[in-house]
C-alpha positions as CSV (number, residue, x, y, z in Angstrom):
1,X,-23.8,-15.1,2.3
2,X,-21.2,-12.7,2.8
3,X,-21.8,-9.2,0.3
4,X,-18.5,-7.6,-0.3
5,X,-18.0,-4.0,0.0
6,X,-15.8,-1.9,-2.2
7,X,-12.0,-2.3,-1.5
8,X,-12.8,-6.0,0.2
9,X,-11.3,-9.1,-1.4
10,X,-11.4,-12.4,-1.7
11,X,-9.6,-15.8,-1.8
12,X,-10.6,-18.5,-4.1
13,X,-9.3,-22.0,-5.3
14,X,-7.9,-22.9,-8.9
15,X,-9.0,-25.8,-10.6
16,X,-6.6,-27.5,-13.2
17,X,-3.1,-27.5,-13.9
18,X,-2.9,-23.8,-12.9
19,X,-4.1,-24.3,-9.7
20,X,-1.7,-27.3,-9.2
21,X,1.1,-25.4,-10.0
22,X,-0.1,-22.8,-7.4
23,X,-0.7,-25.1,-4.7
24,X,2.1,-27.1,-5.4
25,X,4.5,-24.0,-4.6
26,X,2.3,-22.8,-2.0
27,X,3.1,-26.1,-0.4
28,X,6.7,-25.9,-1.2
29,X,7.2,-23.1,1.0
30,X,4.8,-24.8,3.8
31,X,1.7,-22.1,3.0
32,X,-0.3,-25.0,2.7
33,X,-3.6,-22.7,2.4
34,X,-6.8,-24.3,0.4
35,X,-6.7,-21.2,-1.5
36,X,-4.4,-20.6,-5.0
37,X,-6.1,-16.7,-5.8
38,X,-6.9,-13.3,-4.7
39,X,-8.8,-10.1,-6.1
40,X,-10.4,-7.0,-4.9
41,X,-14.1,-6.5,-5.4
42,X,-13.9,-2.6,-6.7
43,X,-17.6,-2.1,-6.7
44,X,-20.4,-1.6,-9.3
45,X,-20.3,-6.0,-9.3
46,X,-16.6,-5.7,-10.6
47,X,-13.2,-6.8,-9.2
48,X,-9.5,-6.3,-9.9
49,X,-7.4,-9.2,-10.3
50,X,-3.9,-9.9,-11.7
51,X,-3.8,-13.0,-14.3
52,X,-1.0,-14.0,-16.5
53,X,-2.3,-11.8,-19.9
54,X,-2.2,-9.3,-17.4
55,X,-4.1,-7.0,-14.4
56,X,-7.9,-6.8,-15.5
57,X,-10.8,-5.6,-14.2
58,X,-13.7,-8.1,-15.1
59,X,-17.1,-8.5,-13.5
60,X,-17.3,-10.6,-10.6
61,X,-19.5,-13.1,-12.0
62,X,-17.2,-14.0,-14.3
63,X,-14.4,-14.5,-11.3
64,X,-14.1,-18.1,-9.4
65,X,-16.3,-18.4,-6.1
66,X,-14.6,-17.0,-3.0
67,X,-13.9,-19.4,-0.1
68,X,-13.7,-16.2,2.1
69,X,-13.8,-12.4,1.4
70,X,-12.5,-9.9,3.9
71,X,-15.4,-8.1,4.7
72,X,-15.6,-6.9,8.4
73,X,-12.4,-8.8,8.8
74,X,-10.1,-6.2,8.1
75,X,-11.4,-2.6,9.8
76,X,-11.2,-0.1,6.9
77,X,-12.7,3.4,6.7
78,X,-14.7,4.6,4.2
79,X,-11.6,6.6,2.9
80,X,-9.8,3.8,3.0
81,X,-11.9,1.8,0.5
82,X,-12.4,4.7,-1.8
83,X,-8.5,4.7,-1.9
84,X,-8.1,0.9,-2.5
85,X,-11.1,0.8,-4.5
86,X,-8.5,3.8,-6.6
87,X,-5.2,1.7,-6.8
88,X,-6.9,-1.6,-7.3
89,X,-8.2,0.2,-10.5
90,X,-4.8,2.1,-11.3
91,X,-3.2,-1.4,-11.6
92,X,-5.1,-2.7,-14.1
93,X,-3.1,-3.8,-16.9
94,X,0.0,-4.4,-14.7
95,X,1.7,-7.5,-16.3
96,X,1.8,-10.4,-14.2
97,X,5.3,-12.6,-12.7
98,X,5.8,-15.8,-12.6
99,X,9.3,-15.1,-11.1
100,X,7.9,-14.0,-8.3
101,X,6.2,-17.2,-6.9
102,X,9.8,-18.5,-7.5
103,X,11.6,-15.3,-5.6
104,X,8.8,-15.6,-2.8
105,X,10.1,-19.5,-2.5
106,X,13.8,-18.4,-2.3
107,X,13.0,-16.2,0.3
108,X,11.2,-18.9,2.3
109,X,14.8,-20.8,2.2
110,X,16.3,-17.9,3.2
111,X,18.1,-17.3,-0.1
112,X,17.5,-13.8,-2.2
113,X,19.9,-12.4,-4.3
114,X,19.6,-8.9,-4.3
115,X,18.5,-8.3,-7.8
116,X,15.7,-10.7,-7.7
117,X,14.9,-8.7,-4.1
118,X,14.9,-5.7,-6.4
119,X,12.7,-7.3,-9.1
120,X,10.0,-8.8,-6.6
121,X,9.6,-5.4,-4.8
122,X,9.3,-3.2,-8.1
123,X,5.7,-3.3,-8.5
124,X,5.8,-2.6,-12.3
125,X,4.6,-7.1,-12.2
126,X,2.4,-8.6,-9.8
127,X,0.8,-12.1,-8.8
128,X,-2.7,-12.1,-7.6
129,X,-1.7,-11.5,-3.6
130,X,0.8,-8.9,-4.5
131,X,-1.7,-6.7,-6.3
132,X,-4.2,-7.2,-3.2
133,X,-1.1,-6.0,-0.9
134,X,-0.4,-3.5,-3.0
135,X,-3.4,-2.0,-3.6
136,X,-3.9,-1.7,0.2
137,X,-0.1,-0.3,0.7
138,X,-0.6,2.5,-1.7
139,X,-4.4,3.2,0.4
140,X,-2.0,3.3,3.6
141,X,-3.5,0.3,4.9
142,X,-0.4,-2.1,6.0
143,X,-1.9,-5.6,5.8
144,X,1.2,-7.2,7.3
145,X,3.4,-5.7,10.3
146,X,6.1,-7.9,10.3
147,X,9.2,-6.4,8.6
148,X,8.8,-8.6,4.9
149,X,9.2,-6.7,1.6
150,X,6.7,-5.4,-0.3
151,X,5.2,-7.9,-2.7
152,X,6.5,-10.9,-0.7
153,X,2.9,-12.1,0.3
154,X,1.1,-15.4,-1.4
155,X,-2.3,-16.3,-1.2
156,X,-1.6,-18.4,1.7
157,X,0.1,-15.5,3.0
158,X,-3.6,-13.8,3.1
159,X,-5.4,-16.9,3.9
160,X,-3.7,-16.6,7.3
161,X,-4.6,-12.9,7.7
162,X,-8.5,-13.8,7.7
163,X,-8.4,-17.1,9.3
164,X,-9.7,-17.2,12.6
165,X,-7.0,-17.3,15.2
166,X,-7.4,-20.6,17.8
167,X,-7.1,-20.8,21.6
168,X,-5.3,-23.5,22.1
169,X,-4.0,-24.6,25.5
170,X,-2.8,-27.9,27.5
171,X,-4.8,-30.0,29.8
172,X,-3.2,-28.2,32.5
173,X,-4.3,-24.9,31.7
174,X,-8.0,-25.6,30.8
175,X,-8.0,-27.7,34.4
176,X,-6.7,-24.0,36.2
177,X,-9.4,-22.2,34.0
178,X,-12.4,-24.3,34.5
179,X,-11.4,-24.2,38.7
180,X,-10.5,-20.2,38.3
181,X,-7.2,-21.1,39.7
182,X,-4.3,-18.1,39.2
């Protein structure tokens, strides 16, 4: 059993029609992930995580059961986690976007006008994934290096951060390996 430490989070599966929805436009935009939600285990048995009534902090019993948390995946300092542990709890109450999933699936496509660019990376709205990202961004702790826009991260998005990375290799190259030849 993995025992999160404050500013870790966690990826979890959606049952029902919500969780449908989520994995139908996950799949939409190829992020085929087995996960549909995120939060951010705060500490004290509680956890941050955006819903549609609304950012709330609620005790982590009460949250579904994590497929996979972060812990020792992600290298953070304790300042670190004090500081995501502090945004995670300074965005509670942020409402939630369902134009975002759909701004995240233009972008996929390559299409983004600028005001719903504008909209997606104000982070006065967020889904689940955009309030883990953001927490993190405003701790100085860039999950992502590679050039998107704030907020354009989906639970699959995350699901890919954690997963473990495979070797993979052809025939050839595991025949010059298992002979040690250059």
């Amino acid at each position: 059993m993995t025992y999160p430490q404050p500013g870790d989070f966690a990826l979890t599966k959606i049952g029902g029609f919500t969780g449908r929805f989520v994995a139908t436009g996950q799949w939409l935009v190829g992020d085929a992930a087995p996960v549909q939600h995120a939060f951010i285990y705060v500490g004290n048995g509680e956890i941050v995580q955006a819903m549609p009534g609304g950012a709330e902090l609620i005790p982590l019993e009460e949250a579904n059961e994590p497929v996979v948390w972060s812990t020792g995946k992600i290298p953070l300092t304790a300042v670190d986690r004090v500081r995501i542990v502090g945004a995670a709890r300074g965005l509670v109450g942020t409402p939630y976007s369902f134009l975002d999933y759909a701004s995240i699936a233009l972008a996929h496509y390559r299409v983004r006008p600028a005001w719903v660019r504008d909209f997606v990376a104000d982070s006065g709205h967020l889904i689940c994934s955009q309030l883990v990202d953001e927490a993190y961004l405003r701790a100085d702790v860039h999950l992502f290096d590679d050039g998107r826009l704030p907020g354009d991260v989906t639970p699959g998005d995350l699901w890919k951060l954690l997963a473990a990375k495979r070797v993979t290799s052809t025939d050839r190259d595991l025949w010059r390996l298992a002979r040690d030849v250059a």
